[in-house]
C-alpha positions as CSV (number, residue, x, y, z in Angstrom):
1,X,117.0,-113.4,54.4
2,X,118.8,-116.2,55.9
3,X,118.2,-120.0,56.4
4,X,121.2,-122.2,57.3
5,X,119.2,-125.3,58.4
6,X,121.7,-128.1,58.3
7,X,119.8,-131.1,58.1
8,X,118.3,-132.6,54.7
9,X,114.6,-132.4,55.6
10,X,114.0,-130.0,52.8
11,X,114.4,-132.6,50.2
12,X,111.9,-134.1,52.0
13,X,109.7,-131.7,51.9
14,X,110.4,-131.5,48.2
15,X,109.4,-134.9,47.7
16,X,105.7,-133.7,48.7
17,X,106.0,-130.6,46.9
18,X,106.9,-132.9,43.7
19,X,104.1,-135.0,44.1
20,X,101.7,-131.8,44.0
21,X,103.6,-129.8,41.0
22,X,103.4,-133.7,39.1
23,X,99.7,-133.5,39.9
24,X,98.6,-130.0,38.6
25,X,101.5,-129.8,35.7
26,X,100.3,-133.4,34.3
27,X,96.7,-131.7,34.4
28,X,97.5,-128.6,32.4
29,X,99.8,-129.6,29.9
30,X,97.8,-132.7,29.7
31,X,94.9,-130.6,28.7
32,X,96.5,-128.9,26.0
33,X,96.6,-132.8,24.0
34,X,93.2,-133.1,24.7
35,X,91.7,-129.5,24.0
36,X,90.8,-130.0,20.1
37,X,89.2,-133.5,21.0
38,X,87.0,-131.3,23.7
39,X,86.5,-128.7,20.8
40,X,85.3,-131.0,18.9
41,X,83.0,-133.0,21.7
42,X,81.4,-129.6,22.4
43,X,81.8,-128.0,18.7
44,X,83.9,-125.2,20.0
45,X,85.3,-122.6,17.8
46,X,89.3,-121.7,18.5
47,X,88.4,-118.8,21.1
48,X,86.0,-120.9,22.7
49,X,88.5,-123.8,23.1
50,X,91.1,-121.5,24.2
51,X,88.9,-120.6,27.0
52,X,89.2,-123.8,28.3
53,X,93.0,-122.7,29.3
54,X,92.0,-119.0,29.8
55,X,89.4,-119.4,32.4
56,X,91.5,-121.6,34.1
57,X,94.6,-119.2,33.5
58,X,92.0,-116.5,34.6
59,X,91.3,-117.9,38.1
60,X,94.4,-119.6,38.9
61,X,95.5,-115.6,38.8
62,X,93.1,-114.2,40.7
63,X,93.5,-116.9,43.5
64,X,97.0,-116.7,44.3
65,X,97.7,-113.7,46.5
66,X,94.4,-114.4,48.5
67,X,96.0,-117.9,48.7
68,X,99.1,-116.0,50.2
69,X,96.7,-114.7,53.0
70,X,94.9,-118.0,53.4
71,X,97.9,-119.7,53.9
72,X,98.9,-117.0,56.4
73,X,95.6,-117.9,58.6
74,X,95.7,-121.3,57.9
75,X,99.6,-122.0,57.9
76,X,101.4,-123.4,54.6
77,X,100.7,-126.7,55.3
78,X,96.8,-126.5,55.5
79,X,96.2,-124.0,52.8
80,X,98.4,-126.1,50.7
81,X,96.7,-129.5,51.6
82,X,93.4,-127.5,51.1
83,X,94.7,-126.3,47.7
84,X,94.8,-129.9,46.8
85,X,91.6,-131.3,47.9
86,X,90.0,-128.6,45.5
87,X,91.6,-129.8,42.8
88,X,90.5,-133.2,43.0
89,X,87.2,-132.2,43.4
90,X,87.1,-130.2,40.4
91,X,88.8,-132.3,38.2
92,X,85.7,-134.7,39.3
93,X,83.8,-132.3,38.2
94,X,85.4,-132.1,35.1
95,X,85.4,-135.9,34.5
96,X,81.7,-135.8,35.2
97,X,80.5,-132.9,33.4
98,X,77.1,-133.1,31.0
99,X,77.6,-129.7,29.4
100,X,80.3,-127.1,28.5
101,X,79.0,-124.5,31.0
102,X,79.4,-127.1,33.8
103,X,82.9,-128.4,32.6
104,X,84.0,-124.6,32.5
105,X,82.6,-124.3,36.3
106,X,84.4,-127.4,37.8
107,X,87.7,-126.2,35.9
108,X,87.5,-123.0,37.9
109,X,87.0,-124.6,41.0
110,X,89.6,-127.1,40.1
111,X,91.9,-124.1,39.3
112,X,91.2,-122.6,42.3
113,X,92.9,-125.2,43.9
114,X,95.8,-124.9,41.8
115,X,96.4,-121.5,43.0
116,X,96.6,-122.1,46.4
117,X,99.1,-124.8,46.2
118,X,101.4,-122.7,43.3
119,X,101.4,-119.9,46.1
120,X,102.4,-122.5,48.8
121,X,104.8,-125.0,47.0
122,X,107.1,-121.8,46.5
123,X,106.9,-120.4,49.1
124,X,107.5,-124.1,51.3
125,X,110.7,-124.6,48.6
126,X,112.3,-121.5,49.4
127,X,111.9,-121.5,52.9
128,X,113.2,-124.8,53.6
129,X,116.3,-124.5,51.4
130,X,119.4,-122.7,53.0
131,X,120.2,-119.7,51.2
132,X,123.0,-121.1,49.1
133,X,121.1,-123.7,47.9
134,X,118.1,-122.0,47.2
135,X,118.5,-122.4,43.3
136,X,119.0,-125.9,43.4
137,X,116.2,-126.6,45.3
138,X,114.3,-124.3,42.9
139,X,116.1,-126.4,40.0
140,X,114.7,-129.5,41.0
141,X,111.1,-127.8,41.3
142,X,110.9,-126.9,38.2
143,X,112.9,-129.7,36.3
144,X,109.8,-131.6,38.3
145,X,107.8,-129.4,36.5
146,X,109.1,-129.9,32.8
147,X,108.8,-134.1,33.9
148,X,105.4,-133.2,34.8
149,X,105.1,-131.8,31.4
150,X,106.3,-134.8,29.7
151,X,103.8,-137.2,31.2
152,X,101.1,-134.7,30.4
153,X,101.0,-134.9,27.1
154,X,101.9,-138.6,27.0
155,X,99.0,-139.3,29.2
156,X,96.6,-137.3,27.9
157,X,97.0,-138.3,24.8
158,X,97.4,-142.2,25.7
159,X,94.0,-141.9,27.6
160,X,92.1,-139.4,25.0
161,X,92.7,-141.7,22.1
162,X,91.7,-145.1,24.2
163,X,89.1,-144.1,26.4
164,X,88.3,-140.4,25.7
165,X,88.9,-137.1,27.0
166,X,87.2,-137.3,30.3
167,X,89.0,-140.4,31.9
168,X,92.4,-138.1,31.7
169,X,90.7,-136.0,34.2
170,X,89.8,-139.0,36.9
171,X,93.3,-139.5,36.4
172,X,94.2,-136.0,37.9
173,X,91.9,-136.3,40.3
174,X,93.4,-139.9,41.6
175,X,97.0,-138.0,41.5
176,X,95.4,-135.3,43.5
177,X,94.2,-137.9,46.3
178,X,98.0,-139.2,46.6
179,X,99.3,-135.5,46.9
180,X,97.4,-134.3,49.3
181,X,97.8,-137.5,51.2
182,X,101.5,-137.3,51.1
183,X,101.5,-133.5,51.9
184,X,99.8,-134.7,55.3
185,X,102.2,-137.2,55.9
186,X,105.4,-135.6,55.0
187,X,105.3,-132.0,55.5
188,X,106.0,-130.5,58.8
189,X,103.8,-127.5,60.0
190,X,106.7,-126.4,62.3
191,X,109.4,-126.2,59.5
192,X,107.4,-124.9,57.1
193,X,105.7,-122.1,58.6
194,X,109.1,-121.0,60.3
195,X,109.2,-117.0,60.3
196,X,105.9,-117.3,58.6
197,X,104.3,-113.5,58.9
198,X,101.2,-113.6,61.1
199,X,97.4,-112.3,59.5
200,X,96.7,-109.4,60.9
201,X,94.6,-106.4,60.2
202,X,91.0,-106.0,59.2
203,X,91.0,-108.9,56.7
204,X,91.0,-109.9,53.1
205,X,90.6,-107.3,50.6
206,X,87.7,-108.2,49.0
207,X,86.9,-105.2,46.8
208,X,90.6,-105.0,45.5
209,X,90.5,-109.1,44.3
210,X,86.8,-108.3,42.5
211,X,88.4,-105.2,40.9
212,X,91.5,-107.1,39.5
213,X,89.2,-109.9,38.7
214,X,87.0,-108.3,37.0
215,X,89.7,-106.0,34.9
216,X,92.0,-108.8,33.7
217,X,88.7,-110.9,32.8
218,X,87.4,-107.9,30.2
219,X,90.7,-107.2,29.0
220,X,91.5,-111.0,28.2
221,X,87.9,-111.4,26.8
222,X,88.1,-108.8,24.4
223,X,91.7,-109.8,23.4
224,X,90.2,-113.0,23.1
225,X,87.5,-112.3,20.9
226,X,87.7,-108.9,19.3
227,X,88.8,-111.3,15.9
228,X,85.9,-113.1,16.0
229,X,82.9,-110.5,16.5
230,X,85.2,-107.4,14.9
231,X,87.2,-104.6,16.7
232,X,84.9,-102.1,15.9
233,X,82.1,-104.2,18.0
234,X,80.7,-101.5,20.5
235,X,81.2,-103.6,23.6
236,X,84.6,-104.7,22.3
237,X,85.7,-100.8,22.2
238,X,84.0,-100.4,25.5
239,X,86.5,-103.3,26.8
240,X,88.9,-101.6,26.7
241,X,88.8,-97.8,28.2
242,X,86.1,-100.1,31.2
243,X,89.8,-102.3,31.4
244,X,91.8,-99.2,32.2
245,X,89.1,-97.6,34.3
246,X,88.9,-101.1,36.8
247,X,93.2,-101.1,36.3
248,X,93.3,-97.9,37.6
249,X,90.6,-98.0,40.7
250,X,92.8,-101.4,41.5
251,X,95.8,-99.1,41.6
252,X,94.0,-96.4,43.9
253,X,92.8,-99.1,46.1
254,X,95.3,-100.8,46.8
255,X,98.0,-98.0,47.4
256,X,95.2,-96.1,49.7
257,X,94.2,-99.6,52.6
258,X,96.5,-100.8,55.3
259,X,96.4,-104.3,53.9
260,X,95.8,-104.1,50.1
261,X,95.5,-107.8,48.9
262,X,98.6,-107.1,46.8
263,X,101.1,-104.3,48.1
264,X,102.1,-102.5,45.1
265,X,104.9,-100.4,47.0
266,X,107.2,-103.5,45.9
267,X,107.5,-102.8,42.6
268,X,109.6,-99.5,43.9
269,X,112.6,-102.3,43.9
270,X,114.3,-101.9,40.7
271,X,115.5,-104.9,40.3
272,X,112.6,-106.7,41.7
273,X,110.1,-104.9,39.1
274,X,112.9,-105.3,36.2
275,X,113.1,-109.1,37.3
276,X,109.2,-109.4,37.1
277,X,109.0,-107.8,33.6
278,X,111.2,-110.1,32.2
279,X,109.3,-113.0,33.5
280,X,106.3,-111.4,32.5
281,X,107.8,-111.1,28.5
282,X,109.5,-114.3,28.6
283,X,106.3,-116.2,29.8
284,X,104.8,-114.0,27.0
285,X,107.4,-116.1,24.8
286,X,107.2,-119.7,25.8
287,X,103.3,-119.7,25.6
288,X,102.1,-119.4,22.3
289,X,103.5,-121.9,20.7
290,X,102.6,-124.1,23.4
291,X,98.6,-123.5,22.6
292,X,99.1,-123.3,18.4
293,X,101.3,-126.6,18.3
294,X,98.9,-129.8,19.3
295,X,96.6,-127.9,16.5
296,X,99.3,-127.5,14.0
297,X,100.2,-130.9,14.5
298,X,96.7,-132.4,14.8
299,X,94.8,-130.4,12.1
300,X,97.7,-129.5,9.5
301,X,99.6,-132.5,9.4
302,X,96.9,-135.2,10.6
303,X,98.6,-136.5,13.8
304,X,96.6,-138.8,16.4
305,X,95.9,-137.4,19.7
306,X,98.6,-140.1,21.0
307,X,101.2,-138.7,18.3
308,X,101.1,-135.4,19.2
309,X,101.6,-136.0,22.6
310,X,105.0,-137.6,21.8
311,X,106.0,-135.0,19.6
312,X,104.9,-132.0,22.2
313,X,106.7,-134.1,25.5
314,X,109.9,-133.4,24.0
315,X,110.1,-129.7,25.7
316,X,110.0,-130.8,28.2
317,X,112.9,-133.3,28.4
318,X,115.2,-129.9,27.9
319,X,113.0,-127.8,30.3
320,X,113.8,-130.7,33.2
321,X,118.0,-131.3,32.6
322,X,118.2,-127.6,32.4
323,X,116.5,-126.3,34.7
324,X,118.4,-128.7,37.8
325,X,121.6,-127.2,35.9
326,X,120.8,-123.6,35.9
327,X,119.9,-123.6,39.4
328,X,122.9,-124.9,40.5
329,X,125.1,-122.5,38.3
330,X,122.9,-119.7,39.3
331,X,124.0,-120.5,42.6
332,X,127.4,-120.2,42.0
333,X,127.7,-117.7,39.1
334,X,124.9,-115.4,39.5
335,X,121.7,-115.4,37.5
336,X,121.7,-112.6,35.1
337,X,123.5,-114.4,32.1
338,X,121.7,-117.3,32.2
339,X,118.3,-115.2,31.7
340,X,119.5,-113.5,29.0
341,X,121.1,-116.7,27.4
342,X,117.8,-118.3,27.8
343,X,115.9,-115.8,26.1
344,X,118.0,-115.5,23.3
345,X,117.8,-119.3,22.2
346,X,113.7,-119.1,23.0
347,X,113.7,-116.1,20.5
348,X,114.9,-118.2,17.9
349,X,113.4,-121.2,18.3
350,X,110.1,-118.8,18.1
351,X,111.4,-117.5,15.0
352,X,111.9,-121.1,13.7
353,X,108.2,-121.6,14.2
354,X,107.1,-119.0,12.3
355,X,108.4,-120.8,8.9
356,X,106.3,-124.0,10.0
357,X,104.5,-125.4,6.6
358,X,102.9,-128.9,5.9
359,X,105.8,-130.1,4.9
360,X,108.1,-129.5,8.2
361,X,110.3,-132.3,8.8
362,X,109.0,-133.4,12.0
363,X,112.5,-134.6,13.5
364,X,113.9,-130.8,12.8
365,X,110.8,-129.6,14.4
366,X,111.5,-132.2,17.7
367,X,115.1,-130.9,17.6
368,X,113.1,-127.2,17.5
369,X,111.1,-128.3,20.6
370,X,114.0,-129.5,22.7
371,X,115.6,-125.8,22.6
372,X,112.2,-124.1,23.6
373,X,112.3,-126.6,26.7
374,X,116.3,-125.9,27.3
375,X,115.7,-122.2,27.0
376,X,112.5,-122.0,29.3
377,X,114.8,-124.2,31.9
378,X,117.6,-122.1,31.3
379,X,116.0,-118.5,31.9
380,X,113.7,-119.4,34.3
381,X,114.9,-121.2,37.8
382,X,117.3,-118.4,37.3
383,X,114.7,-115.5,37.2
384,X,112.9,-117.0,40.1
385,X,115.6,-117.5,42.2
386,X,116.2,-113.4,42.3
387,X,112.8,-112.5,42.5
388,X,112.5,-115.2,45.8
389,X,115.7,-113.7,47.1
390,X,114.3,-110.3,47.0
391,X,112.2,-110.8,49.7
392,X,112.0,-111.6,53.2
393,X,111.0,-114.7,55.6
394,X,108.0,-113.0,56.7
395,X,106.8,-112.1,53.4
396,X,107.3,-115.2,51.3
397,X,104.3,-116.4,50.5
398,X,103.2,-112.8,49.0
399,X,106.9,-113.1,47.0
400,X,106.2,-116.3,46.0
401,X,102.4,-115.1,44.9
402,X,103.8,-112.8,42.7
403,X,106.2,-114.7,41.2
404,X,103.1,-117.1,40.2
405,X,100.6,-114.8,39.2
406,X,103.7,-113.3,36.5
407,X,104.3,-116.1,35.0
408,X,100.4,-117.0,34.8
409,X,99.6,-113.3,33.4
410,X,102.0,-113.7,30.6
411,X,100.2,-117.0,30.1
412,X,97.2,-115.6,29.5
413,X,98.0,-112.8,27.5
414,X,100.1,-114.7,24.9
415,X,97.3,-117.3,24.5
416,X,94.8,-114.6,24.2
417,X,97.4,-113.0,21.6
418,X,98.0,-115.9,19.8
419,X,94.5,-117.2,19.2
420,X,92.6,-113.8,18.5
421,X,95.8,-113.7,15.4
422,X,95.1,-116.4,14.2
423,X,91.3,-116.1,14.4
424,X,91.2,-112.5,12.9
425,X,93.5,-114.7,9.7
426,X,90.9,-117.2,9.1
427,X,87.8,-114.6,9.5
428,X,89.7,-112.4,7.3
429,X,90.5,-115.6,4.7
430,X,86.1,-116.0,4.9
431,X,86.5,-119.0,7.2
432,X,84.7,-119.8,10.4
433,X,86.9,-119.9,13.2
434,X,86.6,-123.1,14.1
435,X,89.4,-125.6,14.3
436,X,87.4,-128.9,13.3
437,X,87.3,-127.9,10.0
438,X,91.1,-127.2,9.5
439,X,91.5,-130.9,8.8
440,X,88.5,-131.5,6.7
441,X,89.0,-128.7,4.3
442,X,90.0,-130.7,1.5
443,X,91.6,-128.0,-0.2
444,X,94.1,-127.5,2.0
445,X,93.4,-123.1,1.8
446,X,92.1,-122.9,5.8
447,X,95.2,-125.2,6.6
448,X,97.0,-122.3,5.4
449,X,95.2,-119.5,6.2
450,X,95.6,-120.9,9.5
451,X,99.8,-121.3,9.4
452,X,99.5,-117.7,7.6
453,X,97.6,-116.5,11.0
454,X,100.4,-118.6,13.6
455,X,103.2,-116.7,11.1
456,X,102.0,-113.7,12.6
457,X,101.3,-114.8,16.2
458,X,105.1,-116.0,16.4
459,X,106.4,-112.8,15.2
460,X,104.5,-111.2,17.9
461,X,105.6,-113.4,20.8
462,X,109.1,-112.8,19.1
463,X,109.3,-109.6,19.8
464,X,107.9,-109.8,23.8
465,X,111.2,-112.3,24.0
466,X,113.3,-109.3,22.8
467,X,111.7,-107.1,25.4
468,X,112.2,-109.8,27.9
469,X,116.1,-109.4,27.1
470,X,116.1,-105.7,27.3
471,X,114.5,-105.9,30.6
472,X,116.8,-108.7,32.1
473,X,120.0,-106.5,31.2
474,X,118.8,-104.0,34.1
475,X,118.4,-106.6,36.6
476,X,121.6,-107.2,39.3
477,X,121.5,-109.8,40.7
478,X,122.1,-110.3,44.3
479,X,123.6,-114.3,43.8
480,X,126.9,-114.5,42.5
481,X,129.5,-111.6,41.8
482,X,129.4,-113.0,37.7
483,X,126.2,-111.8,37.4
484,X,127.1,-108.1,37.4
């Protein structure tokens, strides 16, 4: 593909794009601060917390390669502003919520949002950046991102332990208002949608998004809760062969339409599917941890809401310098070695995770957590900048769908890893799996049966970093003659 606009009106458009990414970042890693003070509100257990994230994981999924044909119809810059006005909405309808069920509901909606502007802000980025600097402007996305991610946490944990959980959510939906009014204001419908590939056909695949929807959300629910009710559950060993059955229909369906609603024929790229599996294993990486530490840090060792959001910010101070700097070397060395650089220094701060006690020193563990951010900045704008570069003008929005729903799908799955571990630990120890009573077990054995349960998890996620590495090594890059 080419672009070789000379102007500087895509850092203009970036501007708007940041505002969004701020936005729906702040929201989700704010959440994370505030998920065991909504556990407790609600008296959730750990899987039902978790599917606070999940559901939200779950649709933000399922909606981004539809968004990539909305925003065909539409054009980029209505989808996107669309994309935004859902959000608010639903984060209202999170603020507002009287029950769990309804707070569940609005998050969907609200994430629904979120996946049509992650499909868009990607695929606005890449097209308004000239080729050569296509990972900087990607850079500066995501180092947006990881200063999203510090204000998350800060905020929500601020605003949890002042006014309570739901005032962090009229927050998000104020910050929603001001994105979507700057993306009316500053982004240009002509520049945006240049080369954009018309819709065409008979329309939106409706069967093949219910298939996939309804395959990942049985697969991740008896991931999720297998632990809890017991593998040998009957409808948690009918999960799984019913999983395989729905993968495999998606499959046929899609390979056997004119206009499947995701065109698997693209994963014949080498690279391109190598590329994807790496970001697929090294999401499976960075995640984990993410979801165990606020309760690690909050149950085991007795933090405030307001600590732990100090403590968990500090990712992404290294995840926002590095990311800016491995776009721009990416541009100019290739992005092969920075993956696999990246992943190397996630897998051991993974493995440095897995010896957490309740006597960590906490500085080592905020030296710990600056290498996770580093490495996630450092393997990342890189990885994304080849799998953008693999496709074409016309088909961006579906590349940059893909790209989305990835890193979303290892999301999911290490959460859903992570949590039914350390639930199967605790029901194994005779606790209940529910994360209240970590803290207020006096003596101290659930505390441990829960790190004993996040030794394991780590371990796991360990190894999908390895596998990440394995995978990267096949990919050539098409930047950079250093990355071969």
């Amino acid at each position: 593909m080419t672009n070789t606009r000379p102007d500087n009106y895509q850092w203009v458009a970036l501007a708007a794009i940041g505002l969004s990414v701020f936005t729906t970042v702040t929201d989700f890693s704010g959440i994370t601060v505030a998920l065991p003070t909504i556990a407790r509100h609600h008296d959730l257990s750990l899987p039902a917390a978790s599917w606070v994230i999940l559901a939200s994981t779950l649709t933000i999924i399922a909606f981004l390669v539809p968004a990539a044909s909305l925003s065909d119809k539409l054009g980029r810059k209505n989808s996107y502003t669309l994309g935004l006005i859902m959000f608010s909405v639903g984060a209202l309808g999170v603020a507002l919520s009287p029950s769990f069920g309804f707070l569940i509901a609005a998050r969907i909606f609200q994430s629904a949002g979120i996946g049509i502007v992650q499909t868009n802000s990607y695929a606005i980025v890449a097209t308004v950046f000239p080729d050569d600097q296509r990972g900087k402007g990607i850079g500066a996305y995501t180092s947006i991102v990881g200063l999203a991610g510090m204000a998350g946490p800060i905020i929500g944990g601020l605003v949890v332990d002042l006014y309570g959980w739901r005032s962090f959510f009229f927050i998000t939906a104020t910050l929603g208002i001001i994105a979507a009014t700057a993306a009316v204001w500053l982004i240009d419908s002509n520049r945006v949608n240049t080369k954009q590939r018309k819709s065409e056909g008979p329309g939106f695949d409706w069967l093949g998004a219910g298939l996939s929807a309804a395959m990942l959300s049985i697969l991740i629910a008896a991931i999720n809760t297998g632990s809890k009710v017991g593998w040998s559950a009957p409808w948690i060993i009918a999960a799984f062969p019913i999983g395989l059955v729905l993968l495999g229909l998606f499959i046929w369906r899609e390979l056997s339409i004119a206009r499947p609603m995701l065109d698997l024929r693209v994963f014949t790229n080498g690279p391109y599917s190598f590329a994807m599996a790496t970001r697929y294993l090294g999401f499976m990486n960075s995640s984990g941890w993410r979801f165990l530490m606020p309760f690690y840090l909050q149950e085991v060792r007795g933090f405030h809401a307001t600590e732990v959001g100090l403590i968990v910010f500090v990712p992404s101070i290294g995840m926002a310098i590095f990311s800016y700097v491995s776009g721009r070397l990416s541009d100019k060395f290739g992005t092969r070695r920075w993956v696999i650089f990246g992943l190397a220094i996630a897998i051991g701060a993974t493995i440095f995770y897995s010896t957490l006690g309740s006597d960590t020193p906490i500085p080592l563990l905020i030296v710990i957590l600056f290498f996770s951010g580093m490495a996630l900045g450092t393997w990342e704008v890189p990885n994304t900048t080849s799998a953008m570069d693999a496709g074409d003008d016309s088909s961006m929005n579906t590349t940059g769908a893909l790209v989305n729903v990835t890193r979303n799908a290892g999301n999911i799955t290490s959460i859903a890893v992570s949590s039914s571990i350390v639930t199967g630990i605790l029901v194994a120890r005779g606790f209940e799996p529910d994360i209240s009573l970590v803290g207020e077990d006096a003596s101290g054995a659930m505390a441990t049966a829960f790190l004993d349960g996040a030794r394991f998890a780590y371990f796991a996620i360990a190894i999908a970093g390895v596998a990440g590495i394995l995978t990267a090594w096949r990919v050539t890059a098409r930047r950079g003659s250093a990355s071969r």
